[in-house]
N, C-alpha and C positions, 0 to 999 in steps of 0.2 A: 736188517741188522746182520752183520756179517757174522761167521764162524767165533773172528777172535775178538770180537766185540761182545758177544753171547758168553766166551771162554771168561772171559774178563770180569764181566758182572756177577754170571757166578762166584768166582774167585771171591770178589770183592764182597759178597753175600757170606759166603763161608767164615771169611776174616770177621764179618760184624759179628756173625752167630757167636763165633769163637768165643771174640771180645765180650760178648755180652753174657753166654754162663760161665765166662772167669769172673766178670764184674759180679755177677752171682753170689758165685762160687767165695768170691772175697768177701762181698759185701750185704749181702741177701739175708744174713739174720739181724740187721738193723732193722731194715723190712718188715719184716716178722715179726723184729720187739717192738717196734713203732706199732704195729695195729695189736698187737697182745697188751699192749698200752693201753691205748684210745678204746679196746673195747674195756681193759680191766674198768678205766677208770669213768666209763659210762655206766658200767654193771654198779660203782661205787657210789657213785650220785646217786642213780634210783636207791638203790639200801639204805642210802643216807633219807634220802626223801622218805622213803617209808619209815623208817625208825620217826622222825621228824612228826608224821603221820599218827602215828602210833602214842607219842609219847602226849601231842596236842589231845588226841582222845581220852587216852587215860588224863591226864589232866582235867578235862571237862565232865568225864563221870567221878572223877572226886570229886570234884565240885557239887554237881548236881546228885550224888549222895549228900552228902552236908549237908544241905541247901533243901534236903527230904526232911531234914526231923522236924518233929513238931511243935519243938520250943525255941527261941530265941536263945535262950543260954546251953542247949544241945546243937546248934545251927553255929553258932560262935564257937564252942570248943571243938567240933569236927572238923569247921575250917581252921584254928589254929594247928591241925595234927596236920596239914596238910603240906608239902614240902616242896614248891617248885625251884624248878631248875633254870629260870630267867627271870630280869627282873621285871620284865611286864606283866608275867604271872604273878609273881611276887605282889605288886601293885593293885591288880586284881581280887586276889585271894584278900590283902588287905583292907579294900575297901569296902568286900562284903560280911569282913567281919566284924570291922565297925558298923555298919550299918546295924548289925545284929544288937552288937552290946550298947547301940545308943537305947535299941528296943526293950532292952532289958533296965533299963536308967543307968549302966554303967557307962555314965559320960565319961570319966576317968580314963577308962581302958579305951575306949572310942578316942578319944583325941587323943592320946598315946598312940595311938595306931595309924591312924592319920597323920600326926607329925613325923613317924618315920617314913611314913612315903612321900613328907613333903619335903624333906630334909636331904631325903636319898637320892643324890647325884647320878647312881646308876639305871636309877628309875626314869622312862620315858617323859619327857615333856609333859605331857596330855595328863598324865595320872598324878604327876606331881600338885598341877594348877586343881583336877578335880579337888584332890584331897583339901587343898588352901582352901577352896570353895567351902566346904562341909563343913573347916575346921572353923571356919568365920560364922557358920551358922548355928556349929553346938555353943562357943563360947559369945554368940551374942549377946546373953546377959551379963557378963566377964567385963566384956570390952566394950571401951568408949566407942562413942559415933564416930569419932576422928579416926581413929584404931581401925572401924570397920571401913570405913569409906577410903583409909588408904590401901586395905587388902582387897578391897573392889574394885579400887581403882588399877592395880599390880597385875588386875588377869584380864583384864581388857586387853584382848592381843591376842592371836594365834586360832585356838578354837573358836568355830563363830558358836556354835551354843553356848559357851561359857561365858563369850563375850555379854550375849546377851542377857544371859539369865542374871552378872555382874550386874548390867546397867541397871535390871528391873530393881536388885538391892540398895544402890544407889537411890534409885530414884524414889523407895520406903525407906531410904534416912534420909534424904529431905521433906518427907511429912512428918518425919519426927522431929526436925526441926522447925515445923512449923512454915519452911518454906515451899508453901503449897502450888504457887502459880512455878516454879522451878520444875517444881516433881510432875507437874502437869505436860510441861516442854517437854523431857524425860520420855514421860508414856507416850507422847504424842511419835516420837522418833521412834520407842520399840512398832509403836503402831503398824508406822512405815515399812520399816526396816525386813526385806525381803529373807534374813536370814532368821528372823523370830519364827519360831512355831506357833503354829494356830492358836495353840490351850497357852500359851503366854501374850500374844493378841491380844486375845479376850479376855484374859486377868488385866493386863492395861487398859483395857478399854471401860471392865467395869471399875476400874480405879477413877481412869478420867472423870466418870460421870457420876459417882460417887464424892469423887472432889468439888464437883459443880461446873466441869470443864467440858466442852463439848466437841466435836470430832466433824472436821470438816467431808465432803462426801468422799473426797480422794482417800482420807484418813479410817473412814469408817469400813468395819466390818460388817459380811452380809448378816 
């Protein structure tokens, strides 16, 4: 490389250097605010996530305070004091406090509490159908067979255990009406049915046989 070819690239090195802490120079606290950015708002997720953290825990030790006393009607008003902040909690906290006052025979307040989580649009799917579930089982003596078997039939869908535990419903108001070989077909299908639990299996299965229905080998449990 020659003298002025050597002179030249330098040159040409100097002018970029130049250009580049003017570009700096003009533009380099965008730089700086862009990653004072990206870390603020990394730093802001995690504190988000822990609050998130934090607020789920306290949540579950009110809970499971409440859920400590040793009465049903002490277990029910600790969780009515309790206050969440979503409504799946909401949902939640609702459904164990029914359970509570159904224990106490305040059926009343039990299905009052239920129907607002069945009613509650902003309440998740899942808690909604539980609740319809429950509500069909405290007012069973309330409600006609038709009444019941179209609310069992309404949650057939979505959750597979609800679905199932619906059909087992189903398929004891068909023995209440006496249509026995129906309610048989019934258990025979939860039998099957790879998404039943064990302990509802074998409540069909001793229904089957109880009916006078019998379980083919593919069908039978060990």
């Amino acid at each position: 490389m020659s003298d002025t070819d050597s002179f030249i690239e330098e040159v040409s090195e100097e002018v970029r250097r130049d250009r580049l802490f003017a570009w700096m120079k003009r533009y380099g606290w965008i730089a700086i605010f862009a990653v004072l950015l990206i870390v603020g708002l990394a730093a802001y997720n995690e504190y988000r996530k822990a609050q998130e953290v934090a607020r789920a825990q306290a949540f579950g030790d009110r809970v499971l305070m409440a859920l400590e006393n040793d009465e049903a009607v002490a277990r029910a008003q600790a969780l009515s004091e309790i206050e969440p902040n979503e409504a799946g909690a909401a949902a939640v906290v609702g459904l164990l406090r029914a359970n509570e006052l159904a224990q106490t025979s305040d059926n009343a307040g039990a299905v009052d509490a239920l129907q607002r989580i069945a009613d509650d649009i902003a309440t998740p799917l899942v808690y909604r159908q539980i609740a319809s579930f429950k509500l069909l089982s405290l007012q069973a003596s309330s409600l006609s067979l038709e009444d019941r078997k179209l609310g069992y039939e309404a949650l057939i869908g979505g959750n597979p255990q609800l679905r199932t535990l619906s059909e087992e419903q189903l398929a004891l108001i068909l023995i209440e009406q006496g249509k026995t070989d129906e309610a048989i077909v019934a258990l025979e299908a939860i039998v099957q049915d790879n998404e039943a639990t064990a302990a509802l299996k074998r409540r069909a299965t001793q229904l089957i046989v109880a009916l006078g229905g019998s379980l083919s080998g593919s069908a039978a449990l060990d």
